[in-house]
C-alpha positions, 0 to 999 in steps of 0.5 A: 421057930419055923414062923419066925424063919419064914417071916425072915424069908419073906422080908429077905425077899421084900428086901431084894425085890425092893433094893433094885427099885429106882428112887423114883418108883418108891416115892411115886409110889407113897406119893400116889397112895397118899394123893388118893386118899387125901385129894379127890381131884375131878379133872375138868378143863376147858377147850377150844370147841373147834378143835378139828381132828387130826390127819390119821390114815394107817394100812395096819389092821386090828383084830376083831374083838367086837363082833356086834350085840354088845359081844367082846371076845379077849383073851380068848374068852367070850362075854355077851353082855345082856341088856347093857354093857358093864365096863368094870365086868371082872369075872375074867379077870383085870387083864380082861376089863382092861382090854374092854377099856382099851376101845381097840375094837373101834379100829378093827375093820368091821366096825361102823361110824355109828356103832363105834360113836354108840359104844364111846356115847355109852362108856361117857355115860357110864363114866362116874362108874368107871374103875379100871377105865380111869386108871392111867395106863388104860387111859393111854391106850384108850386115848390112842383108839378114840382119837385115831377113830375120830380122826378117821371118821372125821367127827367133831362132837363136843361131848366126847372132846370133852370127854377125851380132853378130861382124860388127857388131863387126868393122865397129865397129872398121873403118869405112871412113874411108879411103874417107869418101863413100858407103862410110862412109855404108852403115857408118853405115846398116848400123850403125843396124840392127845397133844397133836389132836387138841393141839396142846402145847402142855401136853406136847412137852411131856410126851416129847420129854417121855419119849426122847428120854424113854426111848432112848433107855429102853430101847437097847443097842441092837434094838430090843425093848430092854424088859426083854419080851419079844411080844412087849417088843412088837406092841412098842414097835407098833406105837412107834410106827403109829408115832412116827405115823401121826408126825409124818402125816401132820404138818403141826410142830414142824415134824420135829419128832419126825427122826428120832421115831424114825431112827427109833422104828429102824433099830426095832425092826432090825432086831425083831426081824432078826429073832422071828423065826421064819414061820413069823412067830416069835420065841415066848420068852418071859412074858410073851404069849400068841395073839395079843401084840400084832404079828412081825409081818403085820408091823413089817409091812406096816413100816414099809407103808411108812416109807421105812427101809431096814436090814436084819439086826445083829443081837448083842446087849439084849442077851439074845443069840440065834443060831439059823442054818438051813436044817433049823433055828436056834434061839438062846436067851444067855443075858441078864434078867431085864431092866433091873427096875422093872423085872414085871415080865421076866420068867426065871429062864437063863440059858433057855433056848427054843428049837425050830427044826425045818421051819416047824417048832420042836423044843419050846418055851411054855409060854404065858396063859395068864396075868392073874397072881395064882399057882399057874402064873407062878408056875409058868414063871419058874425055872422048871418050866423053861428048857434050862437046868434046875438044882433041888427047889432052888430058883434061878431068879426067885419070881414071885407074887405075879410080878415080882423078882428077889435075887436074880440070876447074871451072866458073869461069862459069855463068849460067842462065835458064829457055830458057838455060844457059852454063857455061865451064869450065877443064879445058884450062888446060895450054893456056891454053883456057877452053871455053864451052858455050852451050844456048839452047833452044826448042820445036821446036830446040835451039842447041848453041854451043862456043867456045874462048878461043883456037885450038890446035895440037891438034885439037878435036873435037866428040862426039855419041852415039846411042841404038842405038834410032837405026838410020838417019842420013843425012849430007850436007855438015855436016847429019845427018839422023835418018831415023826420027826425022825429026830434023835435026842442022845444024854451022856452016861451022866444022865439017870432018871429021865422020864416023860411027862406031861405040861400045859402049854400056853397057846395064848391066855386062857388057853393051854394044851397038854404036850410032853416033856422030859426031866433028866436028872445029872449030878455035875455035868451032862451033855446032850446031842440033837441029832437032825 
């Protein structure tokens, strides 16, 4: 009996996770499986052997991942490769051989001409070898980095042209309309370079369609990419730049993508500049993690090289709010789960917020330290690790398998002012619960105020989570103090059982640090007042 409804479970789940599909995600999706099983394509075509690299100069500058003696460091794991270099090397993990395959490390800043060609010689050699390196996103972005460091150097090599030219080629004909979302994008972004460097006018119209009809989708009114992860943003962000960058500086096709990037790269700007807190980091919300996309001020000083000129944005349709005064900044996240059809990197975090107080963060968000489909990811997904309220074992938004959501949670009512946000959202509707989540902020305190429409049989418990910065907490009663922060958190009467506990939180992937939390348990209603 209990087989029979876990099975009922999981086909409920597969049932909701699916029914927010887009047709073209399924049919893509049997259409790729069966394309691979029947059809082994080798994807060979010839091109013009003078083919001249194309115009590429950027100020932006990489982060160092190869440090020489065939030693790469991702994901903050280091690997020194004995004899020869192992392009498929998975002990790390895919997200690790994916970034071996990305060849970013050709346009860090310590890297030669020679050693750079070496390693591109080496990975043609190895290519019939090759598994994740073939796959279409990671093509995407190793055409990026092949072509902008040939056209830096300003090498014409038949061999690797060929090379390169098969892989665009290979790409054409796999475009990841499964996935759709930010895959497809980086398709279309990688393809507008394949298509400048080999002056490919087939090339050229599929990136042109991807991006006029991508970005306009997926780039929201006030800007944000619309899968809502503040890091998936600034990587975007950066292939937009580096777009509007190639077009600018290269007269073929008249420029005629020139405005639309232009406007594109404008919009982003103002939004990412309106959520980075001050000490330009930006909130780790869903799946957003330190060290991995280029920093706000990196990509600020980027554009303005380009010529662009912004003002800070205004947050709207991307359910974000921030709330900045002198004394701290308030970032909540009272919106939907994003882009429905591609949820990958959505935590089950509604009504979360973070909290910088005097340009230092306090409460924050647990962050992202792994890809990999496992009990931590699972974890750093779930509601219990974000600073929102959680009923029994229920999930707001139920995350699973890595990358999955079932049912989601919506905000059925938002209403919000320059000191004031309050958002009531549905993701406890197997109970017939509304949640409401009331900020009313000032100067000197914030009001934090959560209500249920009805009390539950189940516990509901309230989180905080803290910056490892914030080493001494004092609890007396229903008052913590922040000792070294001089900072007074109070809990209404309606509180009981609130405890001090551990969690692991995420400086980058791979790599967590114990820090302190508070779980405050509440029947229907509790409030809680930041004193500064």
């Amino acid at each position: 009996m209990r087989s029979h409804k876990q099975g009922i479970n999981k086909l409920l789940l597969y049932i909701y996770t699916v029914k927010y599909l887009r047709f073209t995600q399924v049919y893509y999706q049997f259409y790729y499986i069966v394309k691979k099983k029947l059809f082994k394509k080798h994807y060979y075509k010839e091109f013009d052997a003078k083919t001249q690299p194309i115009i590429w100069e950027s100020s932006f500058k990489y982060q160092n991942s190869y440090s020489g003696d065939i030693t790469f460091e991702f994901l903050n794991q280091t690997h020194k490769f004995k004899e020869e270099i192992d392009w498929n090397f998975s002990k790390y993990g895919k997200l690790w051989t994916f970034n071996l395959n990305y060849f970013d490390f050709l346009n860090q800043k310590n890297i030669s001409k020679e050693e750079g060609l070496q390693l591109i010689g080496d990975y043609i050699d190895n290519h019939d070898t090759l598994i994740e390196g073939k796959e279409s996103y990671t093509i995407s972005l190793r055409g990026i980095n092949w072509t902008k460091f040939l056209s830096k150097h300003k090498v014409i090599n038949e061999e690797i042209n060929q090379a390169l030219y098969n892989d665009y080629y290979r790409l054409y004909h796999n475009l990841e309309l499964h996935f759709l979302g930010n895959h497809y994008l980086e398709n279309g972004f990688s393809l507008l370079f394949g298509a400048y460097y080999f002056q490919d006018d087939k090339l050229y119209k599929a990136a042109k369609k991807i991006l006029i009809k991508e970005l306009e989708e997926q780039i929201l009114k006030d800007g944000a990419h619309f899968e809502l992860s503040p890091m998936y943003h600034q990587t975007i962000l950066h292939r937009v730049l580096d777009c509007f960058n190639l077009v600018q500086a290269n007269a073929w096709r008249n420029q005629e993508l020139g405005p639309f990037l232009k406007e594109k790269a404008i919009r982003m700007l103002s939004w990412l500049q309106a959520v980075t807190f001050d000490n330009d980091i930006i909130p780790m919300v869903n799946d957003s993690a330190y060290n991995i996309a280029p920093t706000s001020d990196a990509l600020f000083s980027y554009a303005k090289s380009l010529g662009l000129k912004w003002i800070k944005g205004t947050l709207s349709d991307s359910g974000y709010r921030k709330i900045k005064n002198k004394n701290y900044e308030l970032f909540m996240d009272v919106g939907h789960v994003g882009a429905s059809y591609q949820p990958a990197h959505v935590h089950s975090d509604t009504c979360n917020f973070e909290l910088y107080v005097k340009g230092k963060p306090l409460i924050i968000d647990t962050g992202t330290s792994t890809y990999e489909k496992n009990e931590k990811r699972q974890l750093e997904r779930s509601t219990a690790s974000h600073n929102t309220v959680k009923i029994g074992n229920f999930e707001q938004s139920e995350v699973w398998s890595g990358f999955r959501v079932a049912e989601r949670a919506k905000i059925v009512n938002l209403n919000d002012s320059k000191n004031t946000v309050e958002a009531t959202h549905d993701g406890y509707k197997k109970l017939g619960i509304l949640h409401t989540r009331k900020f009313t902020t000032n100067n000197d305190s914030i009001i934090i105020r959560d209500m249920l429409s009805k009390d539950s049989h189940h516990q509901a418990k309230l989180y905080l989570h803290f910056h490892p910065d914030v080493k001494n907490i004092e609890q007396k009663d229903n008052k913590i103090e922040l000792v070294n922060e001089n900072i007074i958190i109070t809990f209404s009467e309606d509180a009981y059982k609130l405890n001090i506990t551990d969690f692991n939180y995420a400086m980058g992937f791979n790599k967590t640090v114990k820090s302190k939390k508070i779980e405050i348990c509440f029947k229907s209603f509790i409030e809680t007042q930041i004193h500064l």
